[in-house]
Residue frames as qw, qx, qy, qz and C-alpha x, y, z in Angstrom:
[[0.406, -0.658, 0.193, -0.604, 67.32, 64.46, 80.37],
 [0.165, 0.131, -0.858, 0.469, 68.74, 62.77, 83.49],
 [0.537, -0.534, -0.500, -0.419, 66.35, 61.41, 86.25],
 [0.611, -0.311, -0.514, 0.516, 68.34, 62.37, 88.97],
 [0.032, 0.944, 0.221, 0.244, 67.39, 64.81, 91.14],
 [0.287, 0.678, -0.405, 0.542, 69.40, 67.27, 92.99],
 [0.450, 0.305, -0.639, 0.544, 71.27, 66.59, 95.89],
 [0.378, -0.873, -0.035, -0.305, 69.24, 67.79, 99.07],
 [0.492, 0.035, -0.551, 0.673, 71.57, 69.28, 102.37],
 [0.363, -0.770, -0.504, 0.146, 69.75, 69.59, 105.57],
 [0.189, -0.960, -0.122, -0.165, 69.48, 73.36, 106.33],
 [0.410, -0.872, 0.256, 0.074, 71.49, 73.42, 109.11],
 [0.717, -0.103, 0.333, 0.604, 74.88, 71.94, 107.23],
 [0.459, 0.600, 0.436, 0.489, 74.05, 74.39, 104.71],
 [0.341, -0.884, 0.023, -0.318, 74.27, 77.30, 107.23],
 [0.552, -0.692, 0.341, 0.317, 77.50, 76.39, 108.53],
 [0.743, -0.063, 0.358, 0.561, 78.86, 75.92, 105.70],
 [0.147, 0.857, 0.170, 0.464, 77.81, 79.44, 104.75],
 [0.323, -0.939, 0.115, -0.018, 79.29, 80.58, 107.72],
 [0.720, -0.326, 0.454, 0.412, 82.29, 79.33, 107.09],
 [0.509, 0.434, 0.340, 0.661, 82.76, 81.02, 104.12],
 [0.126, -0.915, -0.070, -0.378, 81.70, 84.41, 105.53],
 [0.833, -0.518, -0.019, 0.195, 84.46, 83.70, 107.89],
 [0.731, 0.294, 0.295, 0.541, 87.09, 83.44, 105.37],
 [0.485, 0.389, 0.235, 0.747, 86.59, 86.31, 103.95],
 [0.351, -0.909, -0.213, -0.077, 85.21, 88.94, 106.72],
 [0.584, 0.390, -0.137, 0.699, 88.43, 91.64, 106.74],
 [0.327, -0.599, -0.399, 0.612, 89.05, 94.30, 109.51],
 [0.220, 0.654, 0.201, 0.696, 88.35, 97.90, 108.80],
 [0.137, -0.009, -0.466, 0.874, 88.07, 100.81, 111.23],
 [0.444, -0.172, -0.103, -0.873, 84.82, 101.04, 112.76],
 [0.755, -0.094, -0.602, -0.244, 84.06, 97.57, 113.07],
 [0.536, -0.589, 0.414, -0.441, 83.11, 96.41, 116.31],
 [0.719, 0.184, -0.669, -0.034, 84.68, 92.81, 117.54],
 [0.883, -0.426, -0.195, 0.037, 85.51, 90.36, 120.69],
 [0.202, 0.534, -0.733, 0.369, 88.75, 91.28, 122.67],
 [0.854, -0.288, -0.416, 0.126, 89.50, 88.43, 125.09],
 [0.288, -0.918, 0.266, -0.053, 90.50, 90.40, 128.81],
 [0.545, 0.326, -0.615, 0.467, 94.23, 89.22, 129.73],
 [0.320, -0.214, -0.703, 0.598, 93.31, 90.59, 133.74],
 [0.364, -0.344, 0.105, -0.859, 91.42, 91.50, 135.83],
 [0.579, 0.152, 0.716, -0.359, 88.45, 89.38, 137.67],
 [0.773, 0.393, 0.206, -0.452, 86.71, 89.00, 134.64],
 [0.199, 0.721, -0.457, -0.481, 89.75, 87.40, 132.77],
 [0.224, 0.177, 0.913, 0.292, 89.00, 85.14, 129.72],
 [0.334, 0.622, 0.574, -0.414, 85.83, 87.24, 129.14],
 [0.402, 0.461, 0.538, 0.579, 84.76, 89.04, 126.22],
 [0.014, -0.624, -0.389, 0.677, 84.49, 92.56, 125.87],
 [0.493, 0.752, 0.344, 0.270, 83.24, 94.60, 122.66],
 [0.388, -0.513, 0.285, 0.711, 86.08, 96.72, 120.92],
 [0.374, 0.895, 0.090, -0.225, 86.46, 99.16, 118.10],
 [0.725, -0.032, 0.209, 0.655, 89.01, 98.72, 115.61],
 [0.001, 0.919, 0.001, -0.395, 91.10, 102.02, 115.15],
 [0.259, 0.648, -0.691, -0.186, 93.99, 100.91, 113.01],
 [0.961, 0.084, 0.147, -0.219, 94.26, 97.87, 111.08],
 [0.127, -0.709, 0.573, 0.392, 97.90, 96.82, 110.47],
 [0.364, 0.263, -0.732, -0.513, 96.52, 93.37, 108.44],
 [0.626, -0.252, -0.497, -0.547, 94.11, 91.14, 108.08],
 [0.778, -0.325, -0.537, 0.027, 95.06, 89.74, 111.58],
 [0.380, -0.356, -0.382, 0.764, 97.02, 92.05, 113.65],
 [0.013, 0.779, 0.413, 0.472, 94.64, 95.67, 114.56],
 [0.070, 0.043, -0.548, 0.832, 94.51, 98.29, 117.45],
 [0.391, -0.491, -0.772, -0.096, 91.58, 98.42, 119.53],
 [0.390, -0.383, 0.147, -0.824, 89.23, 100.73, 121.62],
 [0.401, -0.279, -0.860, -0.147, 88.23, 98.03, 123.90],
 [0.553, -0.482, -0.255, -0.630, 84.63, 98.58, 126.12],
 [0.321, 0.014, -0.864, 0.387, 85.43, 97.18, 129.44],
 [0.471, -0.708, -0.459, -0.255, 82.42, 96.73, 132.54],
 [0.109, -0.819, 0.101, -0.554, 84.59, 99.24, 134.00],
 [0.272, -0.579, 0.604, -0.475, 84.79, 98.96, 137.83],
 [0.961, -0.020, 0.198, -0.190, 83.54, 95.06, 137.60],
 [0.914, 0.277, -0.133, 0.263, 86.21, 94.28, 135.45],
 [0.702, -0.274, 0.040, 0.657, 89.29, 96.07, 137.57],
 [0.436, 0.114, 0.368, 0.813, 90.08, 98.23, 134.65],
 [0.015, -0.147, 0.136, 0.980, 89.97, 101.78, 133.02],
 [0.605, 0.368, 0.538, -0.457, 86.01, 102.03, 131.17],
 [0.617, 0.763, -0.132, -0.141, 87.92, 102.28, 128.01],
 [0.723, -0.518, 0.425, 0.167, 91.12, 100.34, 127.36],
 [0.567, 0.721, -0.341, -0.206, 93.69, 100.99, 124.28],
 [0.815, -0.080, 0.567, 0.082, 95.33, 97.69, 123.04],
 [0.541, 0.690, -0.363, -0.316, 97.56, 97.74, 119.95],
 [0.336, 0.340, -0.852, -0.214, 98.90, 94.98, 117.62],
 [0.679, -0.049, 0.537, -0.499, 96.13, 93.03, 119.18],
 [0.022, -0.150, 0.937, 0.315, 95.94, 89.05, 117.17],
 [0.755, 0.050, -0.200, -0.623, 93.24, 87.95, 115.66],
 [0.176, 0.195, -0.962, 0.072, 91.73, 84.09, 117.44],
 [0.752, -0.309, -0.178, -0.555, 88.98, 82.32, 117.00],
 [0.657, -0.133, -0.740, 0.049, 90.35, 80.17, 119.39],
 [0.466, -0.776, 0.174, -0.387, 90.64, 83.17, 122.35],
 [0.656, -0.146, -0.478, 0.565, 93.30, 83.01, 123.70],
 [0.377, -0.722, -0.191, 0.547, 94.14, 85.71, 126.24],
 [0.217, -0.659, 0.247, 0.676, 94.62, 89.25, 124.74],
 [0.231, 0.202, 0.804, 0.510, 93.41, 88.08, 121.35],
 [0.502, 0.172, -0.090, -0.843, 90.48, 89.57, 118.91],
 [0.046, 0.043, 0.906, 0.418, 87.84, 87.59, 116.91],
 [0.163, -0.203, -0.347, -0.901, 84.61, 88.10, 115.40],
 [0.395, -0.075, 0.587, -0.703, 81.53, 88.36, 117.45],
 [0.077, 0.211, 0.941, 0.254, 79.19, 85.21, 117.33],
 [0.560, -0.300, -0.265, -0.726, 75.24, 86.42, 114.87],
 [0.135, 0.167, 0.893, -0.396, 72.84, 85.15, 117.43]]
């Protein structure tokens, strides 16, 4: 028998590096709600919650996106297709909503 014990990693590394694997491997599907980043209006750069309707692959979808309607300029509902997946947001871009 060894006298070493196990490693410890503080919590919170241990939690991002779980999220970071749930990242990885978290796939679109229809139904799933996500982040579109506006392109215009006032509110653009914001987030707005969207529905994916069609998924063409693991990074390019169409979208139902959820807009604040007359605040943001736009329609209250706003169809977007071949939309990119980016966690960095750019403009016109998807990506998964941050757990709070």
């Amino acid at each position: 028998m060894s006298d070493q014990t196990p490693k410890q990693i503080p919590i919170s590394r241990a939690k991002e590096a779980a999220q970071a694997i749930i990242e990885k491997i978290k796939k679109p599907s229809i139904g799933r709600i996500v982040a579109y980043v506006l392109a215009e209006g006032p509110n653009k750069g914001q987030d707005r919650p969207a529905v994916i309707v069609r998924v063409w692959s693991d990074t390019t979808v169409n979208l139902q996106v959820f807009t604040d309607g007359d605040n943001d300029g736009l329609p209250a509902v706003k169809w977007d297709t071949s939309v990119q997946l980016d966690p960095a947001r750019a403009l016109r871009t998807w990506h998964w909503p941050e757990r709070v």
